[in-house]
N, CA, C and O atoms as a Tripos MOL2 file, in Angstrom:
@<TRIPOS>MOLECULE
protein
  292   291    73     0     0
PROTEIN
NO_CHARGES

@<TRIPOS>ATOM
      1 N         -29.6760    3.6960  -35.2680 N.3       1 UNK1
      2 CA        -28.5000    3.7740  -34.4380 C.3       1 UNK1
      3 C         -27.4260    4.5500  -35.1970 C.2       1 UNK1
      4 O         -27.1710    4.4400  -36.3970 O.2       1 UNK1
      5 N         -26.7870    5.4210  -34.2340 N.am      2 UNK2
      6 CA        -25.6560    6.1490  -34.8480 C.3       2 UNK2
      7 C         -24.2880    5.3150  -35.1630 C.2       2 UNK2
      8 O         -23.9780    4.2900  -34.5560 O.2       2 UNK2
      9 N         -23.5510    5.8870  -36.1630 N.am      3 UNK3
     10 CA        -22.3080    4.7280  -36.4490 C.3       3 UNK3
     11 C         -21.3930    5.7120  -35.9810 C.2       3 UNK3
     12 O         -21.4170    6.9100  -36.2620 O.2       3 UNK3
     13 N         -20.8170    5.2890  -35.4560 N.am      4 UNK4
     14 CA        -19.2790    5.7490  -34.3320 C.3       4 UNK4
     15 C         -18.4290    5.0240  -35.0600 C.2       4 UNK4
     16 O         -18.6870    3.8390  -35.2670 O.2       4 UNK4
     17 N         -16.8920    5.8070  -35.7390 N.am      5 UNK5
     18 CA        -15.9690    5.2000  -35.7380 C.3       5 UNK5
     19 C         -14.7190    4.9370  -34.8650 C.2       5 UNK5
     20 O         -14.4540    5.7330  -33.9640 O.2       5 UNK5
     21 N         -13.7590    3.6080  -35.1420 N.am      6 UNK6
     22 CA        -12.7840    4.0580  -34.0780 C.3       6 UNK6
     23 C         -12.1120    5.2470  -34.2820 C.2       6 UNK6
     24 O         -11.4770    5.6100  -33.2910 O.2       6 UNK6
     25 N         -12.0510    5.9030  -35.1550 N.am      7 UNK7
     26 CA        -10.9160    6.9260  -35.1450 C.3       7 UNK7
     27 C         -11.6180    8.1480  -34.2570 C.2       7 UNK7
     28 O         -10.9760    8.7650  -33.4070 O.2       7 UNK7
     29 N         -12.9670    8.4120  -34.5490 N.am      8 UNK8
     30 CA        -13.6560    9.0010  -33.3410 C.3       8 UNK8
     31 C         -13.8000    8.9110  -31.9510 C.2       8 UNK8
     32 O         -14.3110    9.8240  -31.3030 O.2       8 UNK8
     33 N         -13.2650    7.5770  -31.3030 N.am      9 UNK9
     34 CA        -12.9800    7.2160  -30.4390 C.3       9 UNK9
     35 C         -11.8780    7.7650  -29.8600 C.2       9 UNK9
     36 O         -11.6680    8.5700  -28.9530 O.2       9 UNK9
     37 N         -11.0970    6.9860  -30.7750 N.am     10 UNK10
     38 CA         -9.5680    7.3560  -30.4570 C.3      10 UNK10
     39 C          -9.5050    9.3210  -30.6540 C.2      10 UNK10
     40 O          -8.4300    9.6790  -30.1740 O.2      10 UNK10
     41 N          -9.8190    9.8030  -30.8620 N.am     11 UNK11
     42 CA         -9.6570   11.4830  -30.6280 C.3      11 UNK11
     43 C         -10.4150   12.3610  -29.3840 C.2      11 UNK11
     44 O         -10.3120   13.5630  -29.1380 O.2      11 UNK11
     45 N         -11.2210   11.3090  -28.6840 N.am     12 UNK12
     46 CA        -11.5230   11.4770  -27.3700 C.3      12 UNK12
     47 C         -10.0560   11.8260  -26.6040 C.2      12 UNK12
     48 O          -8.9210   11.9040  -27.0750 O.2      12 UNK12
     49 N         -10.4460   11.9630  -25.5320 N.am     13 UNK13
     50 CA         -9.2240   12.2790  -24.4460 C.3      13 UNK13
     51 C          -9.6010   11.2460  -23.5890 C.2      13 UNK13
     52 O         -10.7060   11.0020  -23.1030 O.2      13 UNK13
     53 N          -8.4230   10.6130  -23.4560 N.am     14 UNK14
     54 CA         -8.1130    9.6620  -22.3000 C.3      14 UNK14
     55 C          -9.5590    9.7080  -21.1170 C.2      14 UNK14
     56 O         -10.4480    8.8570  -21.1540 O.2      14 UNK14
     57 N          -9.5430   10.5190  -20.4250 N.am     15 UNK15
     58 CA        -10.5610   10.4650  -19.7060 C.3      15 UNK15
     59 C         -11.9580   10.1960  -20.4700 C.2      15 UNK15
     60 O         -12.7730    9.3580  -20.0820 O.2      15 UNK15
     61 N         -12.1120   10.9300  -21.4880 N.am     16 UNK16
     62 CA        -13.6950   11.1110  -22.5510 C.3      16 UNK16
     63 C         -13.7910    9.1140  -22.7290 C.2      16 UNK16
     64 O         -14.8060    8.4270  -22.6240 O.2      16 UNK16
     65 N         -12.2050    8.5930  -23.0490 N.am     17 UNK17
     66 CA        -12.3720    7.1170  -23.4570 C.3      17 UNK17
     67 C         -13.1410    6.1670  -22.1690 C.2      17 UNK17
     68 O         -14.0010    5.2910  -22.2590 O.2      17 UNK17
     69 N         -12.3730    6.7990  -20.8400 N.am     18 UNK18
     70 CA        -12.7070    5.6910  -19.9700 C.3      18 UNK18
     71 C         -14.0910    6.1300  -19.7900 C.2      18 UNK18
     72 O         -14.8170    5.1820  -19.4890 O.2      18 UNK18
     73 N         -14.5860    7.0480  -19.8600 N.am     19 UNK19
     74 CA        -15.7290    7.5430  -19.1420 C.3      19 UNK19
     75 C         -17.2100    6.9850  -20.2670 C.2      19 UNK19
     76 O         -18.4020    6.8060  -20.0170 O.2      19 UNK19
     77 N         -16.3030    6.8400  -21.6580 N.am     20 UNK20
     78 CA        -17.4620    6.0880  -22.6500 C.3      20 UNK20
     79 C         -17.0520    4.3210  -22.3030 C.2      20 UNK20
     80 O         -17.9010    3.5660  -22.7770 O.2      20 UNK20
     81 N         -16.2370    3.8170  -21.7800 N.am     21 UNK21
     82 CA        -15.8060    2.6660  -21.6780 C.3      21 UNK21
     83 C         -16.7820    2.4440  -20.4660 C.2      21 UNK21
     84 O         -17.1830    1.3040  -20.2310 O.2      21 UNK21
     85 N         -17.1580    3.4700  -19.7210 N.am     22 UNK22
     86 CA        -18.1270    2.9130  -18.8090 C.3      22 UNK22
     87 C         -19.5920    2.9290  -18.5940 C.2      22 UNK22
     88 O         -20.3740    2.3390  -17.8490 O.2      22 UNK22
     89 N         -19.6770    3.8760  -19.5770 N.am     23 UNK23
     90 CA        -20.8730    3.7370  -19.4230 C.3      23 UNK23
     91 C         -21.4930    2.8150  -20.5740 C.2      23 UNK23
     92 O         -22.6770    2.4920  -20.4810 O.2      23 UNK23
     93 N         -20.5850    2.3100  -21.8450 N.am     24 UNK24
     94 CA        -20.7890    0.9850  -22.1640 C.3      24 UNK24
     95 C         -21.0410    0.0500  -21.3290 C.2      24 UNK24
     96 O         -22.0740   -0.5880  -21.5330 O.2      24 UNK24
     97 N         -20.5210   -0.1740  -20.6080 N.am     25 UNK25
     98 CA        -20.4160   -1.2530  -19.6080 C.3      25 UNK25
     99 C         -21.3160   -1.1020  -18.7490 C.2      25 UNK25
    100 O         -21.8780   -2.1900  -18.6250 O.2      25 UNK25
    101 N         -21.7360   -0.3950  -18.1280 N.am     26 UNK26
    102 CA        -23.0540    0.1770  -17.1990 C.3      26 UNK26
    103 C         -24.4860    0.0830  -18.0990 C.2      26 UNK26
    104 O         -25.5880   -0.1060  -17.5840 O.2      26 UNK26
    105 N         -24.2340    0.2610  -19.6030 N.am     27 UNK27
    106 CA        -25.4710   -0.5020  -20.2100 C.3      27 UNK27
    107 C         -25.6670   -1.6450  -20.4750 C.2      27 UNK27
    108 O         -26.7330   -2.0610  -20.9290 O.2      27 UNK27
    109 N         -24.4400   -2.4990  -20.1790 N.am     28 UNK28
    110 CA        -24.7010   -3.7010  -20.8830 C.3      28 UNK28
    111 C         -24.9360   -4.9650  -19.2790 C.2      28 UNK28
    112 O         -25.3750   -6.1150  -19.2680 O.2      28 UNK28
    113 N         -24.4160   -4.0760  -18.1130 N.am     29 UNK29
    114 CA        -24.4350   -4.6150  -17.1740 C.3      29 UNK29
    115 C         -26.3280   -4.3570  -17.0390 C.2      29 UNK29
    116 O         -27.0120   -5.2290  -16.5010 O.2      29 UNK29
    117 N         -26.8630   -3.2720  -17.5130 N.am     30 UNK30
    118 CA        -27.7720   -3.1940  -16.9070 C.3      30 UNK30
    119 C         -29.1120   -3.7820  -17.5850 C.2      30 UNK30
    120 O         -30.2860   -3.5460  -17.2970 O.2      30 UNK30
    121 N         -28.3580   -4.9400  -18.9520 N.am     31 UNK31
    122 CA        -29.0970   -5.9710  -19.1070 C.3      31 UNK31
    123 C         -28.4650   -7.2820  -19.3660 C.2      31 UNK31
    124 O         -28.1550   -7.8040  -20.4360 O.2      31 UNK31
    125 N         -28.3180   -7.7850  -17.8930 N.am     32 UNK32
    126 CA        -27.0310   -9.2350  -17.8860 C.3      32 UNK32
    127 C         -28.1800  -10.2260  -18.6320 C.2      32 UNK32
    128 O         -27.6580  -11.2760  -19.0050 O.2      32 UNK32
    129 N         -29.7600  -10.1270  -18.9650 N.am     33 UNK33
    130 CA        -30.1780  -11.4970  -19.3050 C.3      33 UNK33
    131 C         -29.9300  -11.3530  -21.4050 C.2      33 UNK33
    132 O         -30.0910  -12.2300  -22.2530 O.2      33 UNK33
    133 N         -29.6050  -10.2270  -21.5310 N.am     34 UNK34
    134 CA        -28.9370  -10.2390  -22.9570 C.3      34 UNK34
    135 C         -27.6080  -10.4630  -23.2660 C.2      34 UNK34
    136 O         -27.1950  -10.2810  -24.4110 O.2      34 UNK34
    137 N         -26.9120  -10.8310  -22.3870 N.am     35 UNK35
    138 CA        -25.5870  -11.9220  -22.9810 C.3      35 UNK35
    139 C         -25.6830  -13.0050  -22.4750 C.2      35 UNK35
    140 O         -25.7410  -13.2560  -21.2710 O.2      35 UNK35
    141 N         -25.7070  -13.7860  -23.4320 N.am     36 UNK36
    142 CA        -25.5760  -15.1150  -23.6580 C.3      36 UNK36
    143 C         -24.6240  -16.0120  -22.7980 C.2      36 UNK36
    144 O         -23.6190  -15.6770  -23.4240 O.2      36 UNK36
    145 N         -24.2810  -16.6260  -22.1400 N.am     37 UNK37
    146 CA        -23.7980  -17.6180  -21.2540 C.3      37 UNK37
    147 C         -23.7390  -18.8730  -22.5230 C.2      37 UNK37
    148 O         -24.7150  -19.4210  -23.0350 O.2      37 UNK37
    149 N         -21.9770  -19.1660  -22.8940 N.am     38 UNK38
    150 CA        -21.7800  -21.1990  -23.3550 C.3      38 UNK38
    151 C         -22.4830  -21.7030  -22.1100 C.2      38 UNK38
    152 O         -22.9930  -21.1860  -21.1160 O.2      38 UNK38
    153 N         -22.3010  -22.8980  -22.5680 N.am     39 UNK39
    154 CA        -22.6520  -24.0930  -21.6920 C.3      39 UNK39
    155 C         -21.3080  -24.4300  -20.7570 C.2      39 UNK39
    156 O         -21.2110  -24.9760  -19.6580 O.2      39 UNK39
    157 N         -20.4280  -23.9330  -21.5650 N.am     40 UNK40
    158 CA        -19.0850  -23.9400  -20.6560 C.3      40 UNK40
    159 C         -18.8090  -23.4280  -19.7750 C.2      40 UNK40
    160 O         -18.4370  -23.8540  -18.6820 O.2      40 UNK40
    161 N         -19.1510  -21.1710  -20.6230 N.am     41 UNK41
    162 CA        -19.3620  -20.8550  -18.9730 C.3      41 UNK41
    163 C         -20.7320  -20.7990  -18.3010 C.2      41 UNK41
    164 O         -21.2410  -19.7190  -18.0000 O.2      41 UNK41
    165 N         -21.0470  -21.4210  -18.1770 N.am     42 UNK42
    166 CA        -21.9570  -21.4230  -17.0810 C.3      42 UNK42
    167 C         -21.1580  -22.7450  -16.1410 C.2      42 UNK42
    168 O         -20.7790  -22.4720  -15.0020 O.2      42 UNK42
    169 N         -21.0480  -23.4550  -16.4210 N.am     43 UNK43
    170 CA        -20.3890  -24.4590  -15.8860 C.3      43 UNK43
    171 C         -18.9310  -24.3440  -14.8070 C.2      43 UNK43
    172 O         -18.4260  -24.9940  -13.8930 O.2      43 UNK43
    173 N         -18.6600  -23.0650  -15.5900 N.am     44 UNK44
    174 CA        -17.1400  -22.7960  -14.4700 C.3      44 UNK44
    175 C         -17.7080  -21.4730  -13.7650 C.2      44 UNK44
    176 O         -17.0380  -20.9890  -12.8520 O.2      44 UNK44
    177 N         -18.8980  -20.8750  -14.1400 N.am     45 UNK45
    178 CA        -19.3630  -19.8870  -13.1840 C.3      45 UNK45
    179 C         -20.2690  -20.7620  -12.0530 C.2      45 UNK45
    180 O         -20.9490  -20.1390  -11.2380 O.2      45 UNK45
    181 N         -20.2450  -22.0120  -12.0490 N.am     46 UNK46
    182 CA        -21.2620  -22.5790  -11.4810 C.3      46 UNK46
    183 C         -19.8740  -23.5450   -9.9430 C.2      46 UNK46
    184 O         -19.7180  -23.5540   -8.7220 O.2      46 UNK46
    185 N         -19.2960  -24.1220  -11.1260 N.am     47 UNK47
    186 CA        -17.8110  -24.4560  -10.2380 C.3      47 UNK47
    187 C         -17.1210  -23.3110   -9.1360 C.2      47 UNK47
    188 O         -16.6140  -23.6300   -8.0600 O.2      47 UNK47
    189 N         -17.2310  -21.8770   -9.6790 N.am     48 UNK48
    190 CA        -16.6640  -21.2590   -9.2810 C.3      48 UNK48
    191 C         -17.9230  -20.6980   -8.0160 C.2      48 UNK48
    192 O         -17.3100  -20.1740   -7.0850 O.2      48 UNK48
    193 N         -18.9150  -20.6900   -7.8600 N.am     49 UNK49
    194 CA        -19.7390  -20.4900   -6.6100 C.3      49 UNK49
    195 C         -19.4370  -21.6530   -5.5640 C.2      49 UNK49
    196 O         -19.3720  -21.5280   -4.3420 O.2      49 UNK49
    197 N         -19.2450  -22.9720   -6.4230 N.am     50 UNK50
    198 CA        -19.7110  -24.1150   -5.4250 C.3      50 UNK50
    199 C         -18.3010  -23.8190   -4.7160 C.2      50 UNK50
    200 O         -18.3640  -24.0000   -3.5000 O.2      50 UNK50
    201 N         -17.0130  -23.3960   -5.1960 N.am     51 UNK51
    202 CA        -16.1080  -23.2170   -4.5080 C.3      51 UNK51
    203 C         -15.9820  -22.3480   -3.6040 C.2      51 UNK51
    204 O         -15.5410  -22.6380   -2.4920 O.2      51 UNK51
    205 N         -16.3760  -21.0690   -3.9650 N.am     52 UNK52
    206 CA        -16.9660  -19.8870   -3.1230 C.3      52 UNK52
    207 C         -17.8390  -20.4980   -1.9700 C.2      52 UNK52
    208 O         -17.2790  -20.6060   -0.8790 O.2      52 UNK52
    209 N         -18.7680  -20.7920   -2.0490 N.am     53 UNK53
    210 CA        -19.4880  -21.5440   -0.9930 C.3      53 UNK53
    211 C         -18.9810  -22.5210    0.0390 C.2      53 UNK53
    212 O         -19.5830  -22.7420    1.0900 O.2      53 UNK53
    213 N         -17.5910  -23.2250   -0.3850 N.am     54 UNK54
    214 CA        -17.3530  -24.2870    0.3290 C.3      54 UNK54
    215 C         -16.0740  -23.5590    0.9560 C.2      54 UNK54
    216 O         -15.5560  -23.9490    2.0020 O.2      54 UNK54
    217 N         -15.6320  -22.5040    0.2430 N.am     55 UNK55
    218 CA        -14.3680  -21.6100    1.2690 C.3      55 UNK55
    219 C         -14.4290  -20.3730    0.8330 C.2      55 UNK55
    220 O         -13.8510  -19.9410   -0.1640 O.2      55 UNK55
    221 N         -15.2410  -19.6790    1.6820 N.am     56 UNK56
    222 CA        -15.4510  -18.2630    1.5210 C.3      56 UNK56
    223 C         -14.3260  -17.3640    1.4490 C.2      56 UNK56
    224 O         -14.1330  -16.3670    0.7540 O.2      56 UNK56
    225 N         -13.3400  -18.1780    2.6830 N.am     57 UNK57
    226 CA        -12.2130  -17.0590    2.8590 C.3      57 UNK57
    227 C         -11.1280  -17.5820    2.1700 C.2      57 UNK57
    228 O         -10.1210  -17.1330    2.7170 O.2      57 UNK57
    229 N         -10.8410  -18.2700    1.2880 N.am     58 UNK58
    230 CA         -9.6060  -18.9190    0.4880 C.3      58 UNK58
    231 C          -9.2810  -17.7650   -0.4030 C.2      58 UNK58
    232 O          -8.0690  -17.6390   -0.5750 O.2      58 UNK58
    233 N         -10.0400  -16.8780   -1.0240 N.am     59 UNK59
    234 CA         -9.3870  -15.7590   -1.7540 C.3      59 UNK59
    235 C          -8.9820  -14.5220   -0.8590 C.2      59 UNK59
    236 O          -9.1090  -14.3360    0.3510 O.2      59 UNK59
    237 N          -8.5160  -13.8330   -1.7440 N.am     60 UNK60
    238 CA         -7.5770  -12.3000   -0.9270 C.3      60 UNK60
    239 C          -8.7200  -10.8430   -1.3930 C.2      60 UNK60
    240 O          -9.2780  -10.8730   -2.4900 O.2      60 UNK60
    241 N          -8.8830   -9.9820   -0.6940 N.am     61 UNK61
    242 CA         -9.2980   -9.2600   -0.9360 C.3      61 UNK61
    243 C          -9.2500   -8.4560   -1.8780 C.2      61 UNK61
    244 O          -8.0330   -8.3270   -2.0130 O.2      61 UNK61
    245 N          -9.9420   -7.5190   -2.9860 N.am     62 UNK62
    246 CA         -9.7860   -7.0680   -3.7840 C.3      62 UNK62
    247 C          -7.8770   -5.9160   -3.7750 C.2      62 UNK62
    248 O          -6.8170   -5.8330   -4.3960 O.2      62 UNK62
    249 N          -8.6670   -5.2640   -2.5110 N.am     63 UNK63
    250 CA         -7.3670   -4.3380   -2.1900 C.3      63 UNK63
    251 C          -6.1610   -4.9790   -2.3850 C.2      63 UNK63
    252 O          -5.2370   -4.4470   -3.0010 O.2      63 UNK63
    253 N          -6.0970   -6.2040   -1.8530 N.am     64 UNK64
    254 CA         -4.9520   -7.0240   -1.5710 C.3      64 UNK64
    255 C          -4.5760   -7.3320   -2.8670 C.2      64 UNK64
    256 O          -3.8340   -6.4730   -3.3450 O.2      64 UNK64
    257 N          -4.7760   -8.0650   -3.4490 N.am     65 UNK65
    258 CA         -4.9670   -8.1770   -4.8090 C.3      65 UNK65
    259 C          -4.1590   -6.5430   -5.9520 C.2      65 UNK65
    260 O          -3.0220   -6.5140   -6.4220 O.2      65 UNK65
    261 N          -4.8760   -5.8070   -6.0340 N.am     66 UNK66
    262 CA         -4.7030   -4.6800   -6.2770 C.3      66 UNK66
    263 C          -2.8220   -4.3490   -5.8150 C.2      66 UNK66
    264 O          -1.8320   -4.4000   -6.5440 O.2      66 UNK66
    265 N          -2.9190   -4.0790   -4.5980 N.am     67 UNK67
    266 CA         -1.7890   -3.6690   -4.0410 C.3      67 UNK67
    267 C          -0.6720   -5.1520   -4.3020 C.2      67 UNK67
    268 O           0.3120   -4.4360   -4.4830 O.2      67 UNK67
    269 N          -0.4230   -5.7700   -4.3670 N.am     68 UNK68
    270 CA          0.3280   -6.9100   -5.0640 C.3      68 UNK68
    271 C           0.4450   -6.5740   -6.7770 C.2      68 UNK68
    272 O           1.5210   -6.4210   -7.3560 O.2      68 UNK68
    273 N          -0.5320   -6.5190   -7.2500 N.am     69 UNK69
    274 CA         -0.0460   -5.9540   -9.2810 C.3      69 UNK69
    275 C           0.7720   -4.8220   -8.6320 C.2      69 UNK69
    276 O           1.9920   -4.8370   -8.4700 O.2      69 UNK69
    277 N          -0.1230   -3.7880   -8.2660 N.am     70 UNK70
    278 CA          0.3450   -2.3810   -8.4680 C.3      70 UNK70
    279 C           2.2750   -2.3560   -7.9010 C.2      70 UNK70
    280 O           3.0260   -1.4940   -8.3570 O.2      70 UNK70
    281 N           2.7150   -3.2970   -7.0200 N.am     71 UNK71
    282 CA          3.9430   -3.4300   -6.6660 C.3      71 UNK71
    283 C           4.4640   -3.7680   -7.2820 C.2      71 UNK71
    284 O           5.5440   -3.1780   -7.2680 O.2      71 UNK71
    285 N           4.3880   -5.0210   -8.4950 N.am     72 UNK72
    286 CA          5.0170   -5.1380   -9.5230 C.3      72 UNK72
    287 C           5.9720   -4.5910  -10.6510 C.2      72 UNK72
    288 O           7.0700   -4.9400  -11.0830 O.2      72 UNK72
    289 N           4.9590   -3.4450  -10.9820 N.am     73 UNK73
    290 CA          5.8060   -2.4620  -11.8630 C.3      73 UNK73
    291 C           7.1590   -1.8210  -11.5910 C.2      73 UNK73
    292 O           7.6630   -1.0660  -12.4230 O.2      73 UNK73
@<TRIPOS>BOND
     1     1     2 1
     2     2     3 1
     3     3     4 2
     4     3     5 am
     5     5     6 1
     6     6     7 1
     7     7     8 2
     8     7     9 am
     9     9    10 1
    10    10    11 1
    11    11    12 2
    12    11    13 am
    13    13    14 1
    14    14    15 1
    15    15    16 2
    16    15    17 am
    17    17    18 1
    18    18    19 1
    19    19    20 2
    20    19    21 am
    21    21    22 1
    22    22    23 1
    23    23    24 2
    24    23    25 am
    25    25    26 1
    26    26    27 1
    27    27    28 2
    28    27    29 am
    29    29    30 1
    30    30    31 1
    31    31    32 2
    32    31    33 am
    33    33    34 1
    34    34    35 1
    35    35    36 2
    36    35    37 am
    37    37    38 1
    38    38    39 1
    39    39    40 2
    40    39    41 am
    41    41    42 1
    42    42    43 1
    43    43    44 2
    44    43    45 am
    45    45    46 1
    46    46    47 1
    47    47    48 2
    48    47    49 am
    49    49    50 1
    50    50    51 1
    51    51    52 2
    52    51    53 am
    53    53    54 1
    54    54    55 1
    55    55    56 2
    56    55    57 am
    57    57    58 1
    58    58    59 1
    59    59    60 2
    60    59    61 am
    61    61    62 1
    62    62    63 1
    63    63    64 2
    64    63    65 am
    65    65    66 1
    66    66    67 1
    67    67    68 2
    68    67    69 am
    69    69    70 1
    70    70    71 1
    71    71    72 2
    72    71    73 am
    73    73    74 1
    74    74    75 1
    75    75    76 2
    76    75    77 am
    77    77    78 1
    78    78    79 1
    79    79    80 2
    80    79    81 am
    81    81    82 1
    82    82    83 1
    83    83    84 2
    84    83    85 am
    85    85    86 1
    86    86    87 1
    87    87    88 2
    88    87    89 am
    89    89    90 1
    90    90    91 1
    91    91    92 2
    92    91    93 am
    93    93    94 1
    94    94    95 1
    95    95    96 2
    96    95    97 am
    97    97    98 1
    98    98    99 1
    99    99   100 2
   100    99   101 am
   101   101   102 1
   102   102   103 1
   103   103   104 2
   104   103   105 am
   105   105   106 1
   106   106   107 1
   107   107   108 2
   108   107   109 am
   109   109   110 1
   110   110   111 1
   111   111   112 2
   112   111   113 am
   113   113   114 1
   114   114   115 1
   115   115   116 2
   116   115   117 am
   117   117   118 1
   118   118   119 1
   119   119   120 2
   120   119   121 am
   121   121   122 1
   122   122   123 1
   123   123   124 2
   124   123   125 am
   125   125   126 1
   126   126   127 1
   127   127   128 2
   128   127   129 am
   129   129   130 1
   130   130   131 1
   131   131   132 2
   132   131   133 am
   133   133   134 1
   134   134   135 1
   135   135   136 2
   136   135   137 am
   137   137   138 1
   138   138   139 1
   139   139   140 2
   140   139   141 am
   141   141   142 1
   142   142   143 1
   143   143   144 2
   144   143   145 am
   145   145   146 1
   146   146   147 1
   147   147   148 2
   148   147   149 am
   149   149   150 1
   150   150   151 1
   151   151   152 2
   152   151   153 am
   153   153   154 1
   154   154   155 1
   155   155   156 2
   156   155   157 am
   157   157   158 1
   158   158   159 1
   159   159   160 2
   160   159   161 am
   161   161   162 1
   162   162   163 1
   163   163   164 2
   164   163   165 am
   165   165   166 1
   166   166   167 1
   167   167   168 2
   168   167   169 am
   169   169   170 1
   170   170   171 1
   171   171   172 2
   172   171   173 am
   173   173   174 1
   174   174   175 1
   175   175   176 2
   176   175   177 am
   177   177   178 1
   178   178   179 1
   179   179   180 2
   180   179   181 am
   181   181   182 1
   182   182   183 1
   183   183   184 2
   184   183   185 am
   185   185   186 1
   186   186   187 1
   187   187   188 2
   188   187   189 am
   189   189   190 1
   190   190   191 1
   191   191   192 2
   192   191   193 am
   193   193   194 1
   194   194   195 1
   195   195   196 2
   196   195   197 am
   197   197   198 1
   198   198   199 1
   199   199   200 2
   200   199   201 am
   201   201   202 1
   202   202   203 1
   203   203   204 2
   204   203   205 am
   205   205   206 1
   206   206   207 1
   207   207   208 2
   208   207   209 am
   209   209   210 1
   210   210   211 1
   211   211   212 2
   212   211   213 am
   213   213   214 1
   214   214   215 1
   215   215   216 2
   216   215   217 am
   217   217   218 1
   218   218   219 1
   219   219   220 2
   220   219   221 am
   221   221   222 1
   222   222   223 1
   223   223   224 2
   224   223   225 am
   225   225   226 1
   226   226   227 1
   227   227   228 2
   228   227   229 am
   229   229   230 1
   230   230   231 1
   231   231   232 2
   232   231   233 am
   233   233   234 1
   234   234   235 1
   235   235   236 2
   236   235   237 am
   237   237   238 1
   238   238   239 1
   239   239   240 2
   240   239   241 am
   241   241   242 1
   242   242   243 1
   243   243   244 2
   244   243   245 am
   245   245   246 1
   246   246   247 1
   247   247   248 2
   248   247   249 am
   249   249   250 1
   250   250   251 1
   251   251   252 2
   252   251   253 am
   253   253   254 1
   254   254   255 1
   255   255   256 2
   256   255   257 am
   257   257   258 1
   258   258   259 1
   259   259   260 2
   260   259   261 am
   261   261   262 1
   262   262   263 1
   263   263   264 2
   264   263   265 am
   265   265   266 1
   266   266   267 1
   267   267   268 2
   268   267   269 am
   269   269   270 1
   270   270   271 1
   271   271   272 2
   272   271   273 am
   273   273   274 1
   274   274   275 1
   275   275   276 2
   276   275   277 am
   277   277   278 1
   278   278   279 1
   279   279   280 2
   280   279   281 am
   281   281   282 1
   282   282   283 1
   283   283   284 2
   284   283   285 am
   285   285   286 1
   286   286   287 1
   287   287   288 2
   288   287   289 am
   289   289   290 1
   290   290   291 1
   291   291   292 2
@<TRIPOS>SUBSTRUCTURE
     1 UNK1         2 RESIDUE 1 A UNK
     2 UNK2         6 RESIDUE 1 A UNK
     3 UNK3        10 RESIDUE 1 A UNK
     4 UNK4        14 RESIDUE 1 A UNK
     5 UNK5        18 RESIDUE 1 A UNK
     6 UNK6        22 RESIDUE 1 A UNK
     7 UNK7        26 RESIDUE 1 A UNK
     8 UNK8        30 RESIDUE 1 A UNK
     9 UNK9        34 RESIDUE 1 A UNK
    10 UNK10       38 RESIDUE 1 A UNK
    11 UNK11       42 RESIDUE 1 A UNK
    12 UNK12       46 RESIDUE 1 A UNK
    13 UNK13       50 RESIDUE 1 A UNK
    14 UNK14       54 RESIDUE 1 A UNK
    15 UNK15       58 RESIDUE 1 A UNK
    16 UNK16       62 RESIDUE 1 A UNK
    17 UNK17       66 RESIDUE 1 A UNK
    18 UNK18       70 RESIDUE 1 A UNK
    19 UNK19       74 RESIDUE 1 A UNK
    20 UNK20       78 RESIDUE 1 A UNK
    21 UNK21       82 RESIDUE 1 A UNK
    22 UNK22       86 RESIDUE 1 A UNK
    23 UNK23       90 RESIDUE 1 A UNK
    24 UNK24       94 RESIDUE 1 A UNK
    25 UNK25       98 RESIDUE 1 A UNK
    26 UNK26      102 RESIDUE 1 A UNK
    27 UNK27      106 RESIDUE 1 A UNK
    28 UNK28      110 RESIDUE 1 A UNK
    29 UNK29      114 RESIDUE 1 A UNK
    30 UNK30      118 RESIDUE 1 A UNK
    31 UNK31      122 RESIDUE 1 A UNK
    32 UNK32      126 RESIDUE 1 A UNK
    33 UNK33      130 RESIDUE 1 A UNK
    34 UNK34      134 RESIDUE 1 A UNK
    35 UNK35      138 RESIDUE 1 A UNK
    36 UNK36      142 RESIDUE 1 A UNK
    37 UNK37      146 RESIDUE 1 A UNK
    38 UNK38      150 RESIDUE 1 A UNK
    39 UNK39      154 RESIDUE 1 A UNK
    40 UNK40      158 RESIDUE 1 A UNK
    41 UNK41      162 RESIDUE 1 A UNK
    42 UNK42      166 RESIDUE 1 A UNK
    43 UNK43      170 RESIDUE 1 A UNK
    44 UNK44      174 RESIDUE 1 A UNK
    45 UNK45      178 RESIDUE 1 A UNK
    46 UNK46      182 RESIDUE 1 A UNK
    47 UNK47      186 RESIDUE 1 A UNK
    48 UNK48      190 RESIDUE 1 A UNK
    49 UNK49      194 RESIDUE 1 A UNK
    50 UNK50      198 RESIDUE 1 A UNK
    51 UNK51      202 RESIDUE 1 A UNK
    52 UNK52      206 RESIDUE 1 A UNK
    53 UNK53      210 RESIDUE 1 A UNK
    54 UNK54      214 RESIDUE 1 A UNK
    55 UNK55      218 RESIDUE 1 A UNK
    56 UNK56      222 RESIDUE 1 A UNK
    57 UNK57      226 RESIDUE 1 A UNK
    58 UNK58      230 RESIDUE 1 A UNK
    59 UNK59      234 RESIDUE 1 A UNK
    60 UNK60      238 RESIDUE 1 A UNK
    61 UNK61      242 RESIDUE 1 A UNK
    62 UNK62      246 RESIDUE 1 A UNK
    63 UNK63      250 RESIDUE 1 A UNK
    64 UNK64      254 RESIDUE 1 A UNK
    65 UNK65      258 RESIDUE 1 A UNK
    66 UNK66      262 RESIDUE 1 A UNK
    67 UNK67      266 RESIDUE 1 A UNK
    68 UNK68      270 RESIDUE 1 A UNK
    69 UNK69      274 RESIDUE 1 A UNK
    70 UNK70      278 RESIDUE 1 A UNK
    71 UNK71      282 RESIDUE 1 A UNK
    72 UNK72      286 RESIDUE 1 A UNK
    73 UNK73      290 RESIDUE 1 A UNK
């Protein structure tokens, strides 16, 4: 494996960062049974379905959501 430093990072361009920020994330999503789950969370990811399940519509839509921060500033 190659060693990347941060300072190599950081001399990317803004875009070069998000665009390695994702496709980190797009590899690591694309093996969810290699991170590890506590016992904890699994337990509030488990709370958090049974709640989902029992009121589907009690949350706000992503957009909605979104557009509420983004007004903030």
């Amino acid at each position: 494996m190659k060693t990347i430093n941060v300072s190599d990072v950081l001399d990317l361009t803004p875009v070069e960062r998000i665009q390695l920020a994702e496709d980190i994330w797009d590899s690591v999503a694309a093996a969810p049974d290699a991170v590890l789950l506590t016992a904890a969370q699994k337990k509030e990811l488990d709370r958090r379905l049974t709640a989902y399940r029992q009121n589907p519509d009690a949350g706000s839509p992503w957009a909605e959501v979104k557009q509420r921060i983004l007004a903030r500033r």
